[in-house]
C-alpha positions as CSV (number, residue, x, y, z in Angstrom):
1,X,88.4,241.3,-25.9
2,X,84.7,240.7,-25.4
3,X,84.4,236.7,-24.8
4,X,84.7,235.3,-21.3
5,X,86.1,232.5,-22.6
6,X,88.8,230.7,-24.8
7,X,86.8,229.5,-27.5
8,X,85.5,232.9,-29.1
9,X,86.8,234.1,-32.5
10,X,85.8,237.3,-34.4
11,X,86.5,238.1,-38.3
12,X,86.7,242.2,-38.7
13,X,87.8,244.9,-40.9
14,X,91.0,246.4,-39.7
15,X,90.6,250.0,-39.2
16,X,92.5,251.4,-36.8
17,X,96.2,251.2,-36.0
18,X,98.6,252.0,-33.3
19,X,100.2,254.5,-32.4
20,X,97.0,256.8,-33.7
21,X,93.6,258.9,-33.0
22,X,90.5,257.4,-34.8
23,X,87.0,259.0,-35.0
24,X,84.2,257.7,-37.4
25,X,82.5,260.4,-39.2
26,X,79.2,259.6,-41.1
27,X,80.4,256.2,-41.9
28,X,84.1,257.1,-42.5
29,X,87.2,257.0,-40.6
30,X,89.2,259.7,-40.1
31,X,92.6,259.6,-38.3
32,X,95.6,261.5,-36.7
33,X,98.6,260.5,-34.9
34,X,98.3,260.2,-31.2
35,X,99.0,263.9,-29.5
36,X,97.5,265.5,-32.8
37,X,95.1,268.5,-32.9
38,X,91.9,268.3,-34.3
39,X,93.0,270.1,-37.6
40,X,95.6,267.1,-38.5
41,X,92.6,264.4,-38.5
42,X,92.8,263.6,-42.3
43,X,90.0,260.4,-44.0
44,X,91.5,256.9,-44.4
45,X,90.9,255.6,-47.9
46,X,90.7,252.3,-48.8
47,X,92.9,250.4,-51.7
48,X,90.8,249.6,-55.0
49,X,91.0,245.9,-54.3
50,X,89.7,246.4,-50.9
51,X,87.0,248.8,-52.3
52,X,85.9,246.2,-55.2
53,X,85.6,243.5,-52.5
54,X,83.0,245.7,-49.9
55,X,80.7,247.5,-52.3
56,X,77.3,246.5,-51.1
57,X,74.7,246.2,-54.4
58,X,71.3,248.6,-53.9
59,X,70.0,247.9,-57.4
60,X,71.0,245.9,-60.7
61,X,68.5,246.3,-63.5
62,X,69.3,242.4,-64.7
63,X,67.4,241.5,-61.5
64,X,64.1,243.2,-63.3
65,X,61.6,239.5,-63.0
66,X,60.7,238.7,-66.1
67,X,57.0,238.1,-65.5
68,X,55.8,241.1,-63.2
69,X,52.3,240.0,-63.1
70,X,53.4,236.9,-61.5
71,X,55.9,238.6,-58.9
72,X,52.8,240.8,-58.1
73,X,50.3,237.7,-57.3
74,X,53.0,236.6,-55.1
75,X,54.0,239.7,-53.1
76,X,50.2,240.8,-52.7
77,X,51.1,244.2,-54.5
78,X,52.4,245.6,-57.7
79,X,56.1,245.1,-58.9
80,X,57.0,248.8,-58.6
81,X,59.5,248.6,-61.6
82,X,63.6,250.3,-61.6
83,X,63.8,252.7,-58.6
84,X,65.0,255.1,-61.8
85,X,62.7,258.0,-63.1
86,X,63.3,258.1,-66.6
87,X,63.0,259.8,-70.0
88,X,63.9,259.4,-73.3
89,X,64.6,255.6,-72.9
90,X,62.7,252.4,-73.8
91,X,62.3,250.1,-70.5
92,X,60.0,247.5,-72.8
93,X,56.5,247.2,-72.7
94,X,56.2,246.5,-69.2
95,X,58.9,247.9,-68.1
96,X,61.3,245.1,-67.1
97,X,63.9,245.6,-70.0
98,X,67.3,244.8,-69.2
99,X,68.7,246.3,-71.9
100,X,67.4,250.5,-72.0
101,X,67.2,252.2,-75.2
102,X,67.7,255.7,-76.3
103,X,66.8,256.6,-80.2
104,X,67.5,260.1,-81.6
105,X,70.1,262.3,-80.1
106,X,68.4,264.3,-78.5
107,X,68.8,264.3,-74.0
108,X,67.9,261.0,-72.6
109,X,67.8,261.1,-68.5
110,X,67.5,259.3,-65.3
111,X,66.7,260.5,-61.7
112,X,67.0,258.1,-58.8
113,X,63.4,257.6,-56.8
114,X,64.5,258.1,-53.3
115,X,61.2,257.3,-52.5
116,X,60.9,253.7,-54.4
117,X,64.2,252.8,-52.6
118,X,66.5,254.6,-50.3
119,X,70.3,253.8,-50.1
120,X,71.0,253.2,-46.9
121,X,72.9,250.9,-44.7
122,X,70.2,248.2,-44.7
123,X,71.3,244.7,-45.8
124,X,68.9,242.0,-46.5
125,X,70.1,239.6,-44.3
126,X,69.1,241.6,-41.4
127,X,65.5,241.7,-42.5
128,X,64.7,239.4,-39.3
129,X,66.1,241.7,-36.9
130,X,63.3,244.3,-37.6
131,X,65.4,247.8,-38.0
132,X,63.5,250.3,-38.8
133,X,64.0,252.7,-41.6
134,X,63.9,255.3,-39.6
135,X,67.6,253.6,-38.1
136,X,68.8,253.0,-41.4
137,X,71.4,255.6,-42.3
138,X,71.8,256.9,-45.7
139,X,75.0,256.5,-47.8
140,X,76.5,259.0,-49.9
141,X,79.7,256.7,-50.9
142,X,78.1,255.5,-54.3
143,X,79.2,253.6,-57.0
144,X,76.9,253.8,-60.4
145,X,78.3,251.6,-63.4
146,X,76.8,250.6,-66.7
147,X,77.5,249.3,-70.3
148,X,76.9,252.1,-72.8
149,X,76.9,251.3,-76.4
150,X,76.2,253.8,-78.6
151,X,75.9,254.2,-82.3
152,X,77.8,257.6,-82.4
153,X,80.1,257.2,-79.5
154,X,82.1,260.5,-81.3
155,X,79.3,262.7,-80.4
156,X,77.6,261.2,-77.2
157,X,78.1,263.7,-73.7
158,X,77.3,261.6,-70.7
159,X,77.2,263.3,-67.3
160,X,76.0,262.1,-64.2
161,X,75.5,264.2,-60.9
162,X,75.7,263.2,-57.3
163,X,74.8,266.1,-55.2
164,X,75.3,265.4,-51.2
165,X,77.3,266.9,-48.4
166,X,76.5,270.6,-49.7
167,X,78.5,269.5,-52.8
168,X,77.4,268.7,-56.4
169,X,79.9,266.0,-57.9
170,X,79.7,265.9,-61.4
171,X,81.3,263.4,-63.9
172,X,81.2,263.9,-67.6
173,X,82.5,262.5,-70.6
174,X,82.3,264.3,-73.7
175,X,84.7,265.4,-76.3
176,X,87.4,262.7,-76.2
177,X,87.2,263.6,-72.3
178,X,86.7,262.3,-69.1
179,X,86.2,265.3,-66.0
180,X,85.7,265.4,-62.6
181,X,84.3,268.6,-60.6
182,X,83.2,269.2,-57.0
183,X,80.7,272.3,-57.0
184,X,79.1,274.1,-54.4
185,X,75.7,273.1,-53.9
186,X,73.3,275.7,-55.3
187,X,70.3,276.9,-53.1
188,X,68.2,278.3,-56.1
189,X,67.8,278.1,-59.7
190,X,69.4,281.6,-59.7
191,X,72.9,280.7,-58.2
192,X,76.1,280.9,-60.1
193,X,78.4,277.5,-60.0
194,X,80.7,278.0,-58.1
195,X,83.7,275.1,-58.8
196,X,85.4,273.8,-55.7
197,X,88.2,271.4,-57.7
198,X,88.4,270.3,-61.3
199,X,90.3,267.5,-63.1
200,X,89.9,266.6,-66.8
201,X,91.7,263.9,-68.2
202,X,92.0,262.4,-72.3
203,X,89.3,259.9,-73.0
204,X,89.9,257.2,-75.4
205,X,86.5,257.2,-77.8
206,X,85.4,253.6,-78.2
207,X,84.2,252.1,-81.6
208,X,80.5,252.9,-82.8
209,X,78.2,249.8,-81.4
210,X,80.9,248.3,-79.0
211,X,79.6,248.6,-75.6
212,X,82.4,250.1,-72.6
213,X,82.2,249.5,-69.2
214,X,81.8,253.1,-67.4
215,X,82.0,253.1,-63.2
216,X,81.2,256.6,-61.4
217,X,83.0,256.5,-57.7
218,X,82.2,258.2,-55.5
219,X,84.0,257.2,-52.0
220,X,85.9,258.3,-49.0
221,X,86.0,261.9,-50.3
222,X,87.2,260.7,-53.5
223,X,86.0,261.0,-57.4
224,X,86.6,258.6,-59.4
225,X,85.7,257.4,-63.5
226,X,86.8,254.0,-64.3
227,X,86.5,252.7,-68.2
228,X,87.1,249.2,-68.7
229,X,88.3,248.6,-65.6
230,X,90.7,251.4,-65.9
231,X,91.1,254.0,-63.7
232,X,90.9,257.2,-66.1
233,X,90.8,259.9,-63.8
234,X,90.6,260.6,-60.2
235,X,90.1,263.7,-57.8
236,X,90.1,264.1,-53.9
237,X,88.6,266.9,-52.0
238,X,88.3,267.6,-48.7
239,X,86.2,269.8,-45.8
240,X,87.4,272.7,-43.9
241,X,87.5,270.9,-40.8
242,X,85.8,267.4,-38.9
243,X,83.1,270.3,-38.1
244,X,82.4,271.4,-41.5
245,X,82.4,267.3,-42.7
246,X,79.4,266.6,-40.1
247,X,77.6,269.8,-40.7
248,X,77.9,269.2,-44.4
249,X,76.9,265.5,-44.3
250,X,73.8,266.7,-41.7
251,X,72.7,269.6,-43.8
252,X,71.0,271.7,-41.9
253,X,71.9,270.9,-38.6
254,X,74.6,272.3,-36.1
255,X,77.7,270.3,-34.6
256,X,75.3,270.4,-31.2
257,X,71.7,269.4,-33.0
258,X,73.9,266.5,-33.7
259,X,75.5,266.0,-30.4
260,X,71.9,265.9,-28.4
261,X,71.8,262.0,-29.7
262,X,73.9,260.9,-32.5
263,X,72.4,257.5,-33.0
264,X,69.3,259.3,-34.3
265,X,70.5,261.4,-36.8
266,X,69.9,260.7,-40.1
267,X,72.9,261.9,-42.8
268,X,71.0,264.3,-45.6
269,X,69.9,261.8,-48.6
270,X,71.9,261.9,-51.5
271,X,70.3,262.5,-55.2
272,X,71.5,260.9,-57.9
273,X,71.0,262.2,-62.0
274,X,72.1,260.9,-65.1
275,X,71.6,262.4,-69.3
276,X,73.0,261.5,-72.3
277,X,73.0,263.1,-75.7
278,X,74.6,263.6,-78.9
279,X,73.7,259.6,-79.9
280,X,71.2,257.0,-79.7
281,X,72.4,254.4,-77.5
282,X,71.6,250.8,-75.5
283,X,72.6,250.9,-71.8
284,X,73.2,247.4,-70.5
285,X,73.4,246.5,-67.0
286,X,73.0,250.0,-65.2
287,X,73.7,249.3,-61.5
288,X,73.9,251.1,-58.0
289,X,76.1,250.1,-55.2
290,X,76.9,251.7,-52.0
291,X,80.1,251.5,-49.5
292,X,80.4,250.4,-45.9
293,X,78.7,252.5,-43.4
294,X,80.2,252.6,-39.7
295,X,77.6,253.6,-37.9
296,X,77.9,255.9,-34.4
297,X,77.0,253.9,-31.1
298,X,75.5,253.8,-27.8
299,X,77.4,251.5,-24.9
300,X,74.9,249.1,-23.4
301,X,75.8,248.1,-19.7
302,X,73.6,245.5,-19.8
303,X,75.1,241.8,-19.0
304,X,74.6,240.2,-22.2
305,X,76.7,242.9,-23.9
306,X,79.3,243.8,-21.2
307,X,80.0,241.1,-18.8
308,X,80.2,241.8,-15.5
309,X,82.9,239.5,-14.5
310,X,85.5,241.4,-17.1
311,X,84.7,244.5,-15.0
312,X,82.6,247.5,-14.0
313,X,80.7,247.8,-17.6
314,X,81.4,251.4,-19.4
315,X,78.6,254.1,-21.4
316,X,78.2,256.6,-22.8
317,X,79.2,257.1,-26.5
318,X,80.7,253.9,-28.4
319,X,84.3,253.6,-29.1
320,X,85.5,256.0,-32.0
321,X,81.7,257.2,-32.1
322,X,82.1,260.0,-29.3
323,X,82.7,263.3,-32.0
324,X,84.2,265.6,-29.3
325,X,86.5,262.3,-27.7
326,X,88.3,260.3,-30.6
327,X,89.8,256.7,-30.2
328,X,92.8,256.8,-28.8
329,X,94.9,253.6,-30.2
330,X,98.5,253.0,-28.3
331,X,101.0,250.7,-28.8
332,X,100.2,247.1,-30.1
333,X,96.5,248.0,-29.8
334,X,94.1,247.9,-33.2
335,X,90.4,248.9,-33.8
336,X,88.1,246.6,-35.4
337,X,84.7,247.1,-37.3
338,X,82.4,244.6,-38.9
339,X,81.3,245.7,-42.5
340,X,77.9,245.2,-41.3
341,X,78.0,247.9,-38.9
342,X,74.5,247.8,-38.1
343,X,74.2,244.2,-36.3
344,X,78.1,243.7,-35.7
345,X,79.5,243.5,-32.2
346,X,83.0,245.1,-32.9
347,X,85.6,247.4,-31.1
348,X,82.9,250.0,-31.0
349,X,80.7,248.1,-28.6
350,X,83.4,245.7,-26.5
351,X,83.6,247.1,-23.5
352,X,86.7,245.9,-21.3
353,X,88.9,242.8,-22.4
354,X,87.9,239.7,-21.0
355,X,90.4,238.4,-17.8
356,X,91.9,235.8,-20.1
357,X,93.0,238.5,-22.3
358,X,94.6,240.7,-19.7
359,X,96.1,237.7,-17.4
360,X,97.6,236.3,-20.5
361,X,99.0,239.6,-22.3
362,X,98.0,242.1,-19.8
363,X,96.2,244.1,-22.1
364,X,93.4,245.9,-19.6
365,X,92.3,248.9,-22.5
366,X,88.9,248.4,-23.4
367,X,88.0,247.6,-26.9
368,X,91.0,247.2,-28.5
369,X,92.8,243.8,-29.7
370,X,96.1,243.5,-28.6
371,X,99.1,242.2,-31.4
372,X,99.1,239.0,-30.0
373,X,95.7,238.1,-30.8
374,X,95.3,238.9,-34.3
375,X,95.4,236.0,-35.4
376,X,95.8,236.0,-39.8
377,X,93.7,237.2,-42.9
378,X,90.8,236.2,-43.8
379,X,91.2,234.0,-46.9
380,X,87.9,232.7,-48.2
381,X,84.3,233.6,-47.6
382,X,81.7,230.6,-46.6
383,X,78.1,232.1,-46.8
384,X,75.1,231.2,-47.1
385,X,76.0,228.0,-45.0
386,X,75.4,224.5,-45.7
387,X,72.8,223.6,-48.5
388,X,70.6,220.5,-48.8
389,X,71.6,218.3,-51.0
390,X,68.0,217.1,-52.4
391,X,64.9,217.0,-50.9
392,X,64.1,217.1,-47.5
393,X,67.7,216.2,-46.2
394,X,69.5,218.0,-43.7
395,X,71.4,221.2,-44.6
396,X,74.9,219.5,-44.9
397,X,76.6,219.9,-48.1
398,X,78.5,223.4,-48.7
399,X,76.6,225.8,-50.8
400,X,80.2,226.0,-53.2
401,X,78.1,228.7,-55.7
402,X,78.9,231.1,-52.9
403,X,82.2,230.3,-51.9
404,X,84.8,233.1,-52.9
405,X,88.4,233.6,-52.0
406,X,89.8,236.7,-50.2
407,X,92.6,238.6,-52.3
C-alpha cells in the first residue's frame, strides 16, 4: 500500500481481519465486528505456537560473563550483576553463578531491579537509532521460566507475583497444586485481598533432585503455568470496559490525561517477586522474556513517509492507535503490524495505497492490504545477514547458526 512502485515487499504480523473494528490498547489488540458498540470489543489472543515463536528475551542468567573483571575493563564501568534482588540464594562468589542455590528451608526470594533494567519495548538492534528510554514503553506481558530442582520437592511452595494494571497475579505451587489468582491491587499494608478470579489445578510432584521446567505466562489478559512444557493450568480475566483497560494499564491517569498525547505515555511499570520454601533447592536457567508491544502512533505528512503522488497525505492519530476512533477493516481488507513496533513501517503508519495498488485492484482505503496482495507465509527466518567467511573477506556466506524455520 505504501511503495510507489512494483518492486516493494513487506513481511508483517497479521492482525487484523475483515469484516471487523480493531483498536490497539497498551500493546494489545482488541476487536469487534464492524457496526459493534464499544462494550463488544473483546482482546485477540494469540495461539501457543505463535506466542513461543515472538517472545522477546530481557534477561537469561546463563549469559552472566564469566570473568566480570574483564567485561568491566572493557565497558569502562562495573558489570552490574542479575537485574534480580535476592535473598536466601548463593549467586557464587562474584556473583555470576549460573546455577542459584538455596540451603535450608527456610523463604528464599527474588525482586526484579526495575532500576538495573526496565522491560520495555527496546530491542538491541535498534540501539543505532538512538530511542530514548523515555520512548520505550513498558510491558506487562511477561513470561518468567526456570529449572527448579529441589531436594524435597514434597514440601517446596513456590509463588511468584506479577502485580500491574491495578492487579496482583499470583502463581503458586504448593501442595501437589498448581493455582492461579488475579487480586485487586492493594494500596496499603492494611488492605484486605480481595480475589478477582481463581483456578487451582492437580500438580504432579516431581522426583527429589530432578530438575522441572516451570514457565509463568502472563499474556493477552491471560494466566498461564506451564510444567515441562505442559500447559497445567490456565485463567483469563478481563476489564470492565476499553476505559477501565487503559486507566488500569496508566494507573493514575484518566482516559483524557491520556488522550492530550498518547505517544508520550508511559504504561505503569510492572513489579515482578518470586520465594520459595519448604526445601533447599538449585534454580537453573531463570529467565525473563516479554511479548510484542504495538505501540500507539502519530501520522507524519512528511514526503518520505507519505508520498505525495499516492495522494493528499493524512494525520492525526495512526491507524488503530486513535482510542476514541477504532480501525475499521471491510471486506478483503487486513491490518498489518511489524513485531518491532517501534521502528516498523506497518498498517499503522501507511497512509493511502500507492496508484499501482488502486489501478490494479481498486483498493483506494488507506492502510490496509487488499486480498490480492497477500502474498504467502513466512517460512524461514534469515537474520543476521551474510557472514564473512574468514578474515577480511566480504560478508557473503549465510550466517546458517541463525537460520530458523517458521512453523
Amino acid at each position: 500500500p505504501a511503495p510507489v512502485s512494483a518492486a516493494e515487499n513487506f513481511i508483517k504480523r497479521l492482525v487484523g481481519l475483515p469484516d471487523e473494528q480493531l483498536l490497539i490498547v497498551d500493546g494489545d489488540i482488541f476487536t469487534a465486528p464492524l457496526g459493534a458498540a464499544r462494550s463488544e470489543f473483546r482482546i485477540e489472543r494469540k495461539p501457543e505456537h505463535v506466542q513461543r515463536t515472538v517472545w522477546q528475551e530481557v534477561h537469561n542468567i546463563e549469559y552472566a560473563p564469566v570473568d566480570p573483571t574483564q567485561v568491566a575493563k572493557s565497558w569502562g564501568r562495573p558489570w552490574p550483576g542479575a537485574p534480580w534482588e535476592t535473598t536466601g540464594f548463593d549467586l557464587g562468589a562474584r556473583g555470576n553463578a549460573r546455577e542459584w542455590r538455596h540451603d535450608g528451608d527456610g523463604e528464599a526470594t527474588l525482586f526484579w531491579r526495575w532500576d538495573a533494567m526496565p522491560i520495555t519495548d527496546f530491542a538491541p538492534y535498534n540501539s543505532w537509532r538512538g530511542i530514548p528510554a523515555s520512548q520505550r514503553y513498558a510491558v506487562s506481558d511477561i513470561r518468567v521460566s526456570a529449572a527448579i530442582e529441589a531436594d524435597a520437592p514434597e514440601k517446596l511452595a513456590t509463588s511468584y507475583t506479577l502485580e500491574t494494571r491495578k492487579r496482583a497475579l499470583v502463581f503458586s505451587i504448593a501442595g501437589g497444586k498448581a493455582t492461579l489468582r488475579v487480586e485487586r491491587a492493594k494500596e496499603g499494608p492494611a488492605d484486605d485481598t480481595v480475589v478477582l478470579a481463581e483456578k487451582s489445578e492437580p500438580f504432579d510432584v516431581p522426583s527429589a533432585g530432578r530438575p522441572f521446567d516451570i514457565e509463568f505466562w502472563h499474556v493477552d489478559q491471560r494466566l498461564a503455568m506451564w510444567v515441562n512444557g505442559r500447559e497445567v493450568v490456565v485463567l483469563d480475566y478481563a476489564f470492565d470496559s476499553l476505559e477501565d483497560r487503559l486507566e488500569s494499564s496508566f494507573n493514575g491517569r484518566t482516559v483524557e490525561d491520556y488522550l492530550r498525547m498518547p505517544v508520550l505515555q508511559q504504561p505503569t511499570p510492572p513489579r515482578l517477586s518470586m520465594s520459595f520454601k519448604g526445601s533447599p533447592l538449585m534454580l537453573h536457567r531463570l529467565r525473563v522474556d516479554r511479548d510484542l508491544y504495538y505501540r500507539p502512533a502519530i501520522l507524519s505528512t512528511h514526503e518520505t513517509n507519505q508520498h505525495a503522488v499516492n495522494g493528499p497525505a493524512i494525520d492525526g492519530a495512526g491507524f488503530g492507535t486513535d482510542f476514541l476512533k477504532p480501525a475499521v477493516i471491510e471486506a478483503d481488507q487486513f491490518m498489518m503490524c511489524g513485531d518491532n513496533s517501534a521502528c516498523s513501517r506497518d498498517s499503522r503508519l501507511w497512509g493511502r495505497p500507492s496508484r499501482l495498488v488502486t489501478k490494479t485492484f481498486g483498493e483506494s482505503a488507506p492502510f490496509v492490504v487488499p486480498r490480492e496482495l497477500l502474498l504467502g507465509k513466512a517460512w524461514s527466518v534469515y537474520f543476521p545477514a551474510p557472514v564473512s567467511p574468514m578474515g577480511n573477506l566480504p560478508k557473503v556466506m549465510p550466517d546458517f547458526g541463525e537460520l530458523r524455520y517458521i512453523r
